[in-house]
BAVO-512505 format. One record per atom (N, C-alpha, C, O): x, y, z; residue number from 1; residue in one letter. Coordinates in steps of 0.02 Angstrom, whole numbers. Example, Ala and Ser with C-alpha at 12.3 -4.5 7.8 and 13.67 -1.06 7.14 Angstrom:
residues 2
SITE       xx       yy       zz   seq   type
SITE      660     -284      390     1      a
SITE      615     -225      390     1      a
SITE      660     -165      390     1      a
SITE      712     -166      423     1      a
SITE      642     -112      354     2      s
SITE      684      -53      357     2      s
SITE      645        2      394     2      s
SITE      670       57      402     2      s
***
This chain:
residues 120
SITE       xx       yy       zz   seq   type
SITE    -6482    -2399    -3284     1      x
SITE    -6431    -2428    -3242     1      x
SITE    -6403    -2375    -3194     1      x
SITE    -6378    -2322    -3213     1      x
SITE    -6412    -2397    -3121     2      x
SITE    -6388    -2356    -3078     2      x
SITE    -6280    -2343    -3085     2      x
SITE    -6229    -2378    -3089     2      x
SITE    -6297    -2285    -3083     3      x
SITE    -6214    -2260    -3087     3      x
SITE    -6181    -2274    -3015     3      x
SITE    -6193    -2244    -2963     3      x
SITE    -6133    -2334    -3028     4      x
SITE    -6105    -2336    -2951     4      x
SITE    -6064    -2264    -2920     4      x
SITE    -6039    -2223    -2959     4      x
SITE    -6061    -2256    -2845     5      x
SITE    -6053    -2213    -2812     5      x
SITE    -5978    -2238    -2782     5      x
SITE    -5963    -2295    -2765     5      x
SITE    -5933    -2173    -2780     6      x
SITE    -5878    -2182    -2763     6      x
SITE    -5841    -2120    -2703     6      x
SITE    -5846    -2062    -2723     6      x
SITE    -5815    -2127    -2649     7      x
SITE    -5776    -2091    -2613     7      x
SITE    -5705    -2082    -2619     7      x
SITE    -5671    -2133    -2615     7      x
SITE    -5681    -2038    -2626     8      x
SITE    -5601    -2055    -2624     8      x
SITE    -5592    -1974    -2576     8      x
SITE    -5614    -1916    -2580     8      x
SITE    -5526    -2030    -2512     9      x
SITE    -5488    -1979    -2498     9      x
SITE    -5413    -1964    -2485     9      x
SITE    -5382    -2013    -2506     9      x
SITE    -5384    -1933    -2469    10      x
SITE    -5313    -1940    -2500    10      x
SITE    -5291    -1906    -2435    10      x
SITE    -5311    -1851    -2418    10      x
SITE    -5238    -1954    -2392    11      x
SITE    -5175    -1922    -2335    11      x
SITE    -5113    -1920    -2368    11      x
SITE    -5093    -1960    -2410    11      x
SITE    -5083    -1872    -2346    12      x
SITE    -5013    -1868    -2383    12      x
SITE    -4961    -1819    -2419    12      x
SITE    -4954    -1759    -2409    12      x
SITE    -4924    -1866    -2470    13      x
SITE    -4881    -1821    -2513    13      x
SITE    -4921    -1780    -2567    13      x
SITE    -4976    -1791    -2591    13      x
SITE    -4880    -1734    -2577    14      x
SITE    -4912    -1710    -2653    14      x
SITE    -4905    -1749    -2697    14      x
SITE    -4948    -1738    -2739    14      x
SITE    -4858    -1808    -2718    15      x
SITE    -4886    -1859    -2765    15      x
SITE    -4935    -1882    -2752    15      x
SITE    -4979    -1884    -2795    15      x
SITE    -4945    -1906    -2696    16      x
SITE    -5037    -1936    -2690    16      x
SITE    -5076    -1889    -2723    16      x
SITE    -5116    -1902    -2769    16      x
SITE    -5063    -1830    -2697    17      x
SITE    -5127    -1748    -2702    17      x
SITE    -5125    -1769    -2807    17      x
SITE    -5171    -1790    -2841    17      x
SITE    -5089    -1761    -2819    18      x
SITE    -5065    -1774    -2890    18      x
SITE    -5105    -1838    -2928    18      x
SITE    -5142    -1834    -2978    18      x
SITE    -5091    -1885    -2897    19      x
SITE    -5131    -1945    -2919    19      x
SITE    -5194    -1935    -2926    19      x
SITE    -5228    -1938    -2977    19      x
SITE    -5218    -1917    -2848    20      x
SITE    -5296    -1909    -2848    20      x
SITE    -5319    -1886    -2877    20      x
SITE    -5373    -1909    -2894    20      x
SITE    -5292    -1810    -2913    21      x
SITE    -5336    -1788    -2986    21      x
SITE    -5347    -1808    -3021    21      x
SITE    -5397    -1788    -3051    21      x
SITE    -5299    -1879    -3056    22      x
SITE    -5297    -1924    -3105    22      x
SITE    -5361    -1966    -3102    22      x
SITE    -5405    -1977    -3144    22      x
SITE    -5352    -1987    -3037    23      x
SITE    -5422    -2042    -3013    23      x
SITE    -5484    -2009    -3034    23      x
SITE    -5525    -2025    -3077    23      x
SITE    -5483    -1965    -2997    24      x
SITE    -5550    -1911    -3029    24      x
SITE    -5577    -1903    -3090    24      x
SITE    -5634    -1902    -3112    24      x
SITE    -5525    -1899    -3111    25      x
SITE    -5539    -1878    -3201    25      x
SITE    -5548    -1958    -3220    25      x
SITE    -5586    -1970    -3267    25      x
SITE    -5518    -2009    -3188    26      x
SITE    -5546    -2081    -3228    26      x
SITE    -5592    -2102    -3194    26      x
SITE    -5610    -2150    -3228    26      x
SITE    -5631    -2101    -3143    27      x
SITE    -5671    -2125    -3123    27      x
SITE    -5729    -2089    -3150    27      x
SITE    -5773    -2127    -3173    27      x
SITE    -5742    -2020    -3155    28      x
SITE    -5796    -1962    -3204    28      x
SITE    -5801    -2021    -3260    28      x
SITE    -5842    -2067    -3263    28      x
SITE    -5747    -2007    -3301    29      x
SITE    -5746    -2040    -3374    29      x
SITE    -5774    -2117    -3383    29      x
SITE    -5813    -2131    -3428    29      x
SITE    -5747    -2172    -3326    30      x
SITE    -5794    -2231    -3333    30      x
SITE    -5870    -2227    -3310    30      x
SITE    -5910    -2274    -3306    30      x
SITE    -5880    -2151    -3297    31      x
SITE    -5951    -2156    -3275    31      x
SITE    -5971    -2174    -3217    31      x
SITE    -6022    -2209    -3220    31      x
SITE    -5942    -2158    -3138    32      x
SITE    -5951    -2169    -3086    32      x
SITE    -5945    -2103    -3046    32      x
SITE    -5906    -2055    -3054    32      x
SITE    -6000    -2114    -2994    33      x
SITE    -6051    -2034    -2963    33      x
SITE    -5975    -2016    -2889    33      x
SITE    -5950    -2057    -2850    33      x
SITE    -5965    -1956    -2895    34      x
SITE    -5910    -1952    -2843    34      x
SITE    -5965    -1944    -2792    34      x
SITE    -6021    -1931    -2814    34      x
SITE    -5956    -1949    -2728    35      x
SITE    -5992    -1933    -2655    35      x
SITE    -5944    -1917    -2620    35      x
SITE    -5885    -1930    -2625    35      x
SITE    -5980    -1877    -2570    36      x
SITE    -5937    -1869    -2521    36      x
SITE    -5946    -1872    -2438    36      x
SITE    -5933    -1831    -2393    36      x
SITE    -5972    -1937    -2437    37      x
SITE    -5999    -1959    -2392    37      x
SITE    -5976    -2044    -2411    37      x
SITE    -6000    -2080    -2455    37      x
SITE    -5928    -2059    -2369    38      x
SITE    -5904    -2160    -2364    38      x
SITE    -5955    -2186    -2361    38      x
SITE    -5968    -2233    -2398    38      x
SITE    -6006    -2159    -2309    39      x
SITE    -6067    -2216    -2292    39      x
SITE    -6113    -2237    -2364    39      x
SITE    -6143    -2290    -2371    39      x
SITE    -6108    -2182    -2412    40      x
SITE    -6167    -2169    -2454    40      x
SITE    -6117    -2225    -2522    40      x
SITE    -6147    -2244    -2572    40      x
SITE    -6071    -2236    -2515    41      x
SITE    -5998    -2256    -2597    41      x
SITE    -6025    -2354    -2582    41      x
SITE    -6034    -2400    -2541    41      x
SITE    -6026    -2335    -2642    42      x
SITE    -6015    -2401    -2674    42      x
SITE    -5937    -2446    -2674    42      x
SITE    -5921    -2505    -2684    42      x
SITE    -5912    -2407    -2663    43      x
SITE    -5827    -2399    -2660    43      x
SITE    -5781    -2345    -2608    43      x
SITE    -5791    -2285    -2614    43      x
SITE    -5752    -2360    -2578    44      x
SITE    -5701    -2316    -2542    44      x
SITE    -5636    -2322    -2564    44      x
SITE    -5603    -2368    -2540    44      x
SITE    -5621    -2300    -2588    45      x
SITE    -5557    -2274    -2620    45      x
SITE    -5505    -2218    -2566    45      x
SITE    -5523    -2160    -2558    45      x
SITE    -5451    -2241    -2539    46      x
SITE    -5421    -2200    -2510    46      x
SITE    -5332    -2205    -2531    46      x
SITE    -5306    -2259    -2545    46      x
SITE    -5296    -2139    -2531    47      x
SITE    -5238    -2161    -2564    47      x
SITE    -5203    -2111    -2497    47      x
SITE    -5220    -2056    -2474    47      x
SITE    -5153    -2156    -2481    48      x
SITE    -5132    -2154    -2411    48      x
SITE    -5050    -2139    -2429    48      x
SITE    -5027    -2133    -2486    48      x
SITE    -5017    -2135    -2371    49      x
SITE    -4942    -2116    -2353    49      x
SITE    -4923    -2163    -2295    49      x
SITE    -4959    -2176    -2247    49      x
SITE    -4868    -2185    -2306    50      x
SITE    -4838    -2220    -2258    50      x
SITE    -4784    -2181    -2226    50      x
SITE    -4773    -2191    -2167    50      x
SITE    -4745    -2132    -2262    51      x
SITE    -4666    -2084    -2230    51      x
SITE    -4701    -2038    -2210    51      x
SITE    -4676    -2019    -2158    51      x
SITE    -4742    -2011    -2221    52      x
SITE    -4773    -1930    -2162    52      x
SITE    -4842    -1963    -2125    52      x
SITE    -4844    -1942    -2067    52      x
SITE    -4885    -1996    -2135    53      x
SITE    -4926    -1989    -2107    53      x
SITE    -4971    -2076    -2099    53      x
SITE    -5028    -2096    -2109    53      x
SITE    -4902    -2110    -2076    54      x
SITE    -4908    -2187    -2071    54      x
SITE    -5000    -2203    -2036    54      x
SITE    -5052    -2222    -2062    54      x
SITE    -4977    -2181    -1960    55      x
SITE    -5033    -2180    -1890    55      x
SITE    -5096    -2165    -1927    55      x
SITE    -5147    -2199    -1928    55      x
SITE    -5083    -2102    -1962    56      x
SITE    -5144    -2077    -1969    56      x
SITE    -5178    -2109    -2057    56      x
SITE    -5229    -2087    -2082    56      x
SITE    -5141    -2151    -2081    57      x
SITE    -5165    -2182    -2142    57      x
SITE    -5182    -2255    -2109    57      x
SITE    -5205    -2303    -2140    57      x
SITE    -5174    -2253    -2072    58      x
SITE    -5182    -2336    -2042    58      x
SITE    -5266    -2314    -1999    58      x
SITE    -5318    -2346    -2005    58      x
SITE    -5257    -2257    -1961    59      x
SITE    -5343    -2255    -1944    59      x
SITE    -5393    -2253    -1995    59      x
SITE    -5448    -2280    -1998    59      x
SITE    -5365    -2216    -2033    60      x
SITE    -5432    -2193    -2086    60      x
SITE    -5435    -2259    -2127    60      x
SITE    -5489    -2261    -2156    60      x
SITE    -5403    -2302    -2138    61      x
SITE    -5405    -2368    -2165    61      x
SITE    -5438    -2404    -2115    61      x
SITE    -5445    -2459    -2142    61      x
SITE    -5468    -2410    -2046    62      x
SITE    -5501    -2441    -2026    62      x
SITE    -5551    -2430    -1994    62      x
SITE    -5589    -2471    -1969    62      x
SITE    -5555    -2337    -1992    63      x
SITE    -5624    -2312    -2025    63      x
SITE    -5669    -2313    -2069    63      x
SITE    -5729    -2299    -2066    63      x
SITE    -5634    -2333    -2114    64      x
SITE    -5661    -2305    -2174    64      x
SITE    -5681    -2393    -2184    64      x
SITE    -5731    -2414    -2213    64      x
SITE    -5648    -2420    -2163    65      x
SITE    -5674    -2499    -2184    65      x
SITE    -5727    -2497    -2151    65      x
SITE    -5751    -2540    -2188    65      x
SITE    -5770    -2487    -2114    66      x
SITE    -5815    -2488    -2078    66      x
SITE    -5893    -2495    -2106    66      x
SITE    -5942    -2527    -2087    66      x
SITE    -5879    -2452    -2157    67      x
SITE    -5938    -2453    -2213    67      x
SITE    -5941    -2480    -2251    67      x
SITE    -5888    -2498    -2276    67      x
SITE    -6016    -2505    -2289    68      x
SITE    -6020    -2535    -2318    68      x
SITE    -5990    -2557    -2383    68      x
SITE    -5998    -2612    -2409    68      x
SITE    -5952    -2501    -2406    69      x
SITE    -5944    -2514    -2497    69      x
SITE    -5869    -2549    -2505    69      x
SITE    -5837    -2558    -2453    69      x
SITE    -5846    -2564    -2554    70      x
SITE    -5812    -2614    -2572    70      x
SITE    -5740    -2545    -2560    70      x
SITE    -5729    -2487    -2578    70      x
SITE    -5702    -2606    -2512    71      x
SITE    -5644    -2543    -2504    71      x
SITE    -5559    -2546    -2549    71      x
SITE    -5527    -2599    -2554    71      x
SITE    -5538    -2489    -2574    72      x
SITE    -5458    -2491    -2589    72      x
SITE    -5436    -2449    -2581    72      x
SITE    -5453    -2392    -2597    72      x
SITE    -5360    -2478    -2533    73      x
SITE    -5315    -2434    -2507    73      x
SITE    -5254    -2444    -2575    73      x
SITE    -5235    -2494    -2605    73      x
SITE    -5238    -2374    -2584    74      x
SITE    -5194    -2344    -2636    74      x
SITE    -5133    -2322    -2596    74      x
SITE    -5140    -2317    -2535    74      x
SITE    -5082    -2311    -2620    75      x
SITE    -5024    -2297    -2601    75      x
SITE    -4969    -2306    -2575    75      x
SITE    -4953    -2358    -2605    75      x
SITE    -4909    -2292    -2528    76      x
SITE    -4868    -2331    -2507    76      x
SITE    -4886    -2398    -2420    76      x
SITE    -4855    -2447    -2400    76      x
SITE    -4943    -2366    -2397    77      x
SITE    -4963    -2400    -2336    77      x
SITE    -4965    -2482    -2384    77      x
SITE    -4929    -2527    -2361    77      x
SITE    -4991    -2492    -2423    78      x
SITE    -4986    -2571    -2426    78      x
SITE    -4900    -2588    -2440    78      x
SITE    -4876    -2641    -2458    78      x
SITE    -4872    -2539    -2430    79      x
SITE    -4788    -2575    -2453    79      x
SITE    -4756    -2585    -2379    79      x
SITE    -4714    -2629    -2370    79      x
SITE    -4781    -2540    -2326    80      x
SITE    -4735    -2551    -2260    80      x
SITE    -4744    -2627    -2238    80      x
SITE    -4791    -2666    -2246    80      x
SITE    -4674    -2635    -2202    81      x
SITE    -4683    -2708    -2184    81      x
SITE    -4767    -2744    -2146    81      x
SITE    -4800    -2720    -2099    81      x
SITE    -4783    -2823    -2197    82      x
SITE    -4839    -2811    -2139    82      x
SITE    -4844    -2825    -2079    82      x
SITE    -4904    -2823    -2066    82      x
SITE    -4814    -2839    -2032    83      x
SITE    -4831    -2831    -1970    83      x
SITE    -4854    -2782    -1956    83      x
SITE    -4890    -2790    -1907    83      x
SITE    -4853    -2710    -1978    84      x
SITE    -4890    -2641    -1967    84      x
SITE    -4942    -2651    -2010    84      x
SITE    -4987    -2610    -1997    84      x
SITE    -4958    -2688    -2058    85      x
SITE    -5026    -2653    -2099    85      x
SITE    -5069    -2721    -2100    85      x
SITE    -5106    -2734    -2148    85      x
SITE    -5061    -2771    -2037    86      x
SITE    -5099    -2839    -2020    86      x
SITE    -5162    -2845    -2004    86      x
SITE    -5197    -2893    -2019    86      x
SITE    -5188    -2775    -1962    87      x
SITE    -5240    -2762    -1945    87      x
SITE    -5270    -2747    -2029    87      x
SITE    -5329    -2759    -2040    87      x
SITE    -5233    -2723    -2074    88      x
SITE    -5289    -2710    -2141    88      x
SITE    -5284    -2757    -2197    88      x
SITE    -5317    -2757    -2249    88      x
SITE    -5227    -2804    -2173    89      x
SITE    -5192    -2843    -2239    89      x
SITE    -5272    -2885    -2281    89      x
SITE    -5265    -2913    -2335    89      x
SITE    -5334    -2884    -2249    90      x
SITE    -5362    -2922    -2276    90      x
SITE    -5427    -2862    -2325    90      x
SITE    -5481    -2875    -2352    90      x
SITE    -5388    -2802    -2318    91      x
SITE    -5420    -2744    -2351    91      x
SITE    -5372    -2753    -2454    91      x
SITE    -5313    -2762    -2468    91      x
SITE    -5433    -2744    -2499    92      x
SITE    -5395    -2748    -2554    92      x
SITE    -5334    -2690    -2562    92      x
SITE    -5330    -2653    -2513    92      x
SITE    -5292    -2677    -2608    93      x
SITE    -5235    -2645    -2598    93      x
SITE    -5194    -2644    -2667    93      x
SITE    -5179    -2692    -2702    93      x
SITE    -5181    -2580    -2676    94      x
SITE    -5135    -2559    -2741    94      x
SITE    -5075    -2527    -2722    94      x
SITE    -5090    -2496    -2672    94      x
SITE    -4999    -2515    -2738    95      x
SITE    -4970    -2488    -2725    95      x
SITE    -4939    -2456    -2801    95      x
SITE    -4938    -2484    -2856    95      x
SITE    -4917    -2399    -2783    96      x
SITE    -4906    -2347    -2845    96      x
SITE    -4870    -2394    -2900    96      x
SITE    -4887    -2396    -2959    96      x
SITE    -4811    -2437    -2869    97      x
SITE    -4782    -2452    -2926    97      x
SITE    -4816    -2504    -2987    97      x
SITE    -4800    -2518    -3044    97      x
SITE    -4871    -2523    -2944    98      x
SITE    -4946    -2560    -2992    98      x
SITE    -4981    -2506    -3019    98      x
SITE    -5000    -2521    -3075    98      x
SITE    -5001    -2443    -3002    99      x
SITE    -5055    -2404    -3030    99      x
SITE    -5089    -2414    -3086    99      x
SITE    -5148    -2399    -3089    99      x
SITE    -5056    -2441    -3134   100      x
SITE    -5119    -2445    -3199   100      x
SITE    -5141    -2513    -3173   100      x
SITE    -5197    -2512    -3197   100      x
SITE    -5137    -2557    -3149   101      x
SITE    -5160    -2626    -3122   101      x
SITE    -5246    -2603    -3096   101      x
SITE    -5291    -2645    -3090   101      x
SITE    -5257    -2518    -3081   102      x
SITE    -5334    -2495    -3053   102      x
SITE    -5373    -2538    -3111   102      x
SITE    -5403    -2588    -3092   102      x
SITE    -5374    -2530    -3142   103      x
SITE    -5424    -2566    -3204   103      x
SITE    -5452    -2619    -3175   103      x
SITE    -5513    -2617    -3170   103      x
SITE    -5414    -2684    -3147   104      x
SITE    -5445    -2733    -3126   104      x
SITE    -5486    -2754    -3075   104      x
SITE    -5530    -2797    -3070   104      x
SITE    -5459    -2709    -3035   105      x
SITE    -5538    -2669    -2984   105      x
SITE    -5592    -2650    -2974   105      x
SITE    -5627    -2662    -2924   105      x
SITE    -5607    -2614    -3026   106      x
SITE    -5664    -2601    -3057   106      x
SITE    -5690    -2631    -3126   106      x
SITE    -5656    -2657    -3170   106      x
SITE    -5766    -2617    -3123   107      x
SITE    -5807    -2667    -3178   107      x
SITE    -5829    -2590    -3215   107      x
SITE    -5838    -2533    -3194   107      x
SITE    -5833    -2632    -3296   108      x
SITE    -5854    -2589    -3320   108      x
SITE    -5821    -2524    -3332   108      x
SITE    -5847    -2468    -3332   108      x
SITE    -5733    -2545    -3345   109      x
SITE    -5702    -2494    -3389   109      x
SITE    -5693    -2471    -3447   109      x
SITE    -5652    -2501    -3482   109      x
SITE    -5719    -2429    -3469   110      x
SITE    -5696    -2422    -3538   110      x
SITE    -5640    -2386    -3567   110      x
SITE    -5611    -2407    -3618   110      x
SITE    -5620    -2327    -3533   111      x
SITE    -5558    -2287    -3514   111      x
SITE    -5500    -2321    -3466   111      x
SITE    -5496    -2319    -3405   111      x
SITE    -5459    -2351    -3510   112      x
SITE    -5404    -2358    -3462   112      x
SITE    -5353    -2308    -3437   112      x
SITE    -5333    -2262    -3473   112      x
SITE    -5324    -2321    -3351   113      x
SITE    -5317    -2271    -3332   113      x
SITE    -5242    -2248    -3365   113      x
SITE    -5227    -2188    -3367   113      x
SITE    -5202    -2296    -3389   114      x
SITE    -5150    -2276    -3420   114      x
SITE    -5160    -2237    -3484   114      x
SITE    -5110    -2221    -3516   114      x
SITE    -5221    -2220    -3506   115      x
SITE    -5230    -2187    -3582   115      x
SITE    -5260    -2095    -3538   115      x
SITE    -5276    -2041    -3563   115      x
SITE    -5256    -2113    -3482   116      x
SITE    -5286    -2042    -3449   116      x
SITE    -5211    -1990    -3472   116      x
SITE    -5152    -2004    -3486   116      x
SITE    -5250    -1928    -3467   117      x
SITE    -5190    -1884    -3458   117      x
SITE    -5162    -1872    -3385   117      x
SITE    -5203    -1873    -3340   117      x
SITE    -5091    -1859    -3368   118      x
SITE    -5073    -1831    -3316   118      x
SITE    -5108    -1747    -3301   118      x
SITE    -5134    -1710    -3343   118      x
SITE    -5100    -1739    -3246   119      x
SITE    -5139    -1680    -3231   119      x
SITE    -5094    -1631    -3222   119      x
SITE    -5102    -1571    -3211   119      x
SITE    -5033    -1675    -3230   120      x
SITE    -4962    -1619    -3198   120      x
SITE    -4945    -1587    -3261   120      x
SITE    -4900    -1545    -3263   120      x
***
């Protein structure tokens, strides 16, 4: 069985920077290949900022949609009002205060991400 392929990239706070290690370490553990290349992921995974770096989490969200693999935007960008995030509202979407809700996103968990350790 081919190991699905995953991208993740992260604009932002150091809580994001923080999270993303977490992701890392659970996505390894369910057994999914990191890349680093969007075009090549089975998944795009991006965990974004809405208070420092709104503009620039809103491009890479419709960059990054561009490719083929199944996309989720992480972080506060799905909380700003949507009239700003309309152009992506039809992109899937987690926001921190859901975070263990990642499970249902993906197939084929066996590690849930709430049993991960923090990295902090």
């Amino acid at each position: 069985m081919k190991k699905p392929r995953i991208y993740i990239e992260s604009s932002g706070c150091t809580r994001r920077k923080l999270e993303i290690a977490k992701f890392y370490k659970y996505f390894k553990l369910n057994g999914y290949k990191m890349t680093n290349q969007a075009g090549r992921a089975d998944y795009n995974f991006l965990a974004t900022c809405a208070f420092k770096e709104e503009e620039n989490s809103l491009s890479r969200v419709k960059l990054l949609n561009r490719h083929k693999g199944r996309m989720l935007v992480y972080g506060c960008l799905p909380d700003i009002p949507p009239s700003k995030y309309k152009a992506c509202d039809h992109i899937e979407h987690l926001s921190p205060k859901h975070i263990n809700d990642i499970d249902k996103y993906f197939p084929n968990i066996k590690l849930f991400f709430k049993d991960i350790e923090d990295p902090n």
